[in-house]
N, C-alpha and C positions, 0 to 999 in steps of 0.2 A: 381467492383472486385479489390481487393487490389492484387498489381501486386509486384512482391519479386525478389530479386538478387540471379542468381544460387547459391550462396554459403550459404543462410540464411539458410536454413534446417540445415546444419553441422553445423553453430554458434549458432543458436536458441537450438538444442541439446546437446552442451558442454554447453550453459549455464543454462540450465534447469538440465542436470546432475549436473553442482558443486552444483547450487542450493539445489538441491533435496536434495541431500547427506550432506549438510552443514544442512539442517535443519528435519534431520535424518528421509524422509519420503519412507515408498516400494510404487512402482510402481501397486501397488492393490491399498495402500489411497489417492495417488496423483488420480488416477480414481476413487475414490468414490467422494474424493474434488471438482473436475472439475464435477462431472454426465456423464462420458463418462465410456461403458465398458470397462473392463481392456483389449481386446481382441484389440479394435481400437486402445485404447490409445498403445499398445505394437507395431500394423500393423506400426502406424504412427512414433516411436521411433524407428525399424528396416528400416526404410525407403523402407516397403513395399509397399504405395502410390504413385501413380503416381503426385501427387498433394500436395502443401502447404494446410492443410487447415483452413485458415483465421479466422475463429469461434474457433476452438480449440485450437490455437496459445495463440489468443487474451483471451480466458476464461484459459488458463494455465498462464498466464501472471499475470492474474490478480490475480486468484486463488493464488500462491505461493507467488506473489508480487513481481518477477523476477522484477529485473532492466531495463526499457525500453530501456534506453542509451547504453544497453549492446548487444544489436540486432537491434535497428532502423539500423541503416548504412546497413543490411540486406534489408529492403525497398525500392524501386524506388520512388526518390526523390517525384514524382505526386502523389504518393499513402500514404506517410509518415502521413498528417494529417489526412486520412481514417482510416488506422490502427491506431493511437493516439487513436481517438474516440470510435473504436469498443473495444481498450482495458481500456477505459475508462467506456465507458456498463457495461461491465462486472464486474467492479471494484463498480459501483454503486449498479447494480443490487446484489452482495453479501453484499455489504452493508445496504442495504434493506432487504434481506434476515435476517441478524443480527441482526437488529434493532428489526423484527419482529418475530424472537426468544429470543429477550430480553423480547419483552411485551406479548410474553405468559408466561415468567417466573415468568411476577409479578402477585403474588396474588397468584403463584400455591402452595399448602401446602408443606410445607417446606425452602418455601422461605424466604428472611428475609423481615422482612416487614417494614423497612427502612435501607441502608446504604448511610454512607457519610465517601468516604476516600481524604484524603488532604495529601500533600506532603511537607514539607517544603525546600524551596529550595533558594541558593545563587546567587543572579543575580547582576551582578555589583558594589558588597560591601553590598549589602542590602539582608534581608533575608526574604522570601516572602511564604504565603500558597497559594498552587496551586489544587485549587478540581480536583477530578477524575472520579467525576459521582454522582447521586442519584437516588434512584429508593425507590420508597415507593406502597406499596399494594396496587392497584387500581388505580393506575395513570400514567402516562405518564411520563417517565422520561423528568428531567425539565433543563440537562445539559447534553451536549456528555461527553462522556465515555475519557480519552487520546486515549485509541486505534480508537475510531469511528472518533475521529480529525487527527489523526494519518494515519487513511485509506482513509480521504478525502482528505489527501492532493496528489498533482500531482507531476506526478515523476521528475520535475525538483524538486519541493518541497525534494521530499524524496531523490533524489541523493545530494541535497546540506546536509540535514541531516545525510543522510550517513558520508560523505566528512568531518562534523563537529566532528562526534563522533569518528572519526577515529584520531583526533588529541588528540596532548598530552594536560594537563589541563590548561597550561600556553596559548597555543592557544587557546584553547577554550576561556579563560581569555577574551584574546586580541580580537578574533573575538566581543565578547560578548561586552565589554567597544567599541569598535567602531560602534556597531550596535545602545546601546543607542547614541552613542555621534549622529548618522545619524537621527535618532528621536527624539532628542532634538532640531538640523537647522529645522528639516522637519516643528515641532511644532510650532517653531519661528516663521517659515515663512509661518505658518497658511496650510501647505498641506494636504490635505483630501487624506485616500488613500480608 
C-alpha cells in the first residue's frame, strides 16, 4: 500500500484542477478518460473519502499526463518508487490501449490505406526529415507514431522537455549545440548508451 503525506490530497487536486482546466476538459470526460463514474470521480474531488485512493490517483496521472514532480513530494519517501510504477501501469497500459485502437483502424473502410508524414526540421545548422509514423492497410505499423514516443517517455524525460520548450529559441539553440557537442566526446570515446 502506497502510503501519502496529509497534505497530498489538497496538492494532487490543485494540480489536477490547473491541469484539467489548462487542457479545457469537464469533470464528466476526465471520468469517461479515466473509466471511473463521474459520481466517484466527483466523491473523491469533494474530499468525500475517507482515503487516498492509490489506483485512481495513479490512472488520473496518467490519463491527463499531470506532471509527476508536481505531487511526488506528496508521497512517503518508502512508497515514492511504488507509486512511480503504478503510475507508470497505467501510462503503459493506455498506451496499449492506443496502439490497439490504431490497428483496428487499419484496413477499416475509410481509412487511408497508406500515410507517411515527415517534418523537416533544424538541428544544430543542419536540416533534417524526421518521420511521424506509417500505417498501411493490413499491417502493422512499422514506426512509432511522435505522440506514441512522446508517451513513452518517463516523466523525468518529459519535465526535462517540458523545461526545454519553455525556453526562448536562442536557448533552445544552445541547449541543442551542447547536446550534439556531448555526443560527439561520447562517440569519440566509443560510449554505448
Amino acid at each position: 500500500m502506497i502510503r501519502f503525506k496529509s497534505d497530498f490530497l489538497e496538492v494532487f487536486l490543485a494540480v489536477f484542477n490547473k491541469y484539467r482546466t489548462i487542457k479545457g476538459f469537464s469533470q464528466k470526460e476526465v471520468s469517461e478518460m479515466v473509466g471511473v463514474h463521474e459520481s466517484k470521480l466527483s466523491r473523491f474531488l469533494t474530499f468525500k473519502t475517507s482515503n487516498v485512493d492509490e489506483q485512481l490517483v495513479a490512472n488520473i496521472i496518467a490519463t491527463l499526463d499531470l506532471p509527476l514532480r508536481e505531487v511526488i513530494d506528496g508521497v512517503e519517501d518508502d512508497s515514492a518508487d511504488d507509486f512511480i510504477d503504478l503510475v507508470q501501469f497505467y501510462k503503459d497500459q493506455k498506451l496499449t490501449e492506443q496502439r490497439a485502437s490504431s490497428r483496428e483502424d487499419v484496413g477499416r473502410p475509410g481509412a487511408d490505406a497508406k500515410t507517411k508524414t515527415h517534418a523537416t526540421i533544424n538541428i544544430g545548422g543542419s536540416r533534417q526529415k524526421m518521420p511521424f509514423g506509417e500505417t498501411m492497410t493490413g499491417q502493422v505499423k512499422t514506426e512509432l507514431t511522435l505522440r506514441d514516443k512522446l508517451e513513452a517517455l518517463s516523466p523525468s524525460h518529459k519535465a526535462f522537455m517540458s523545461d526545454f520548450l519553455n525556453l526562448n529559441g536562442n536557448d533552445r539553440d544552445l541547449m541543442v549545440n551542447m547536446g550534439n557537442i556531448l555526443l560527439s566526446v561520447f562517440k569519440q570515446r566509443d560510449v554505448k548508451f
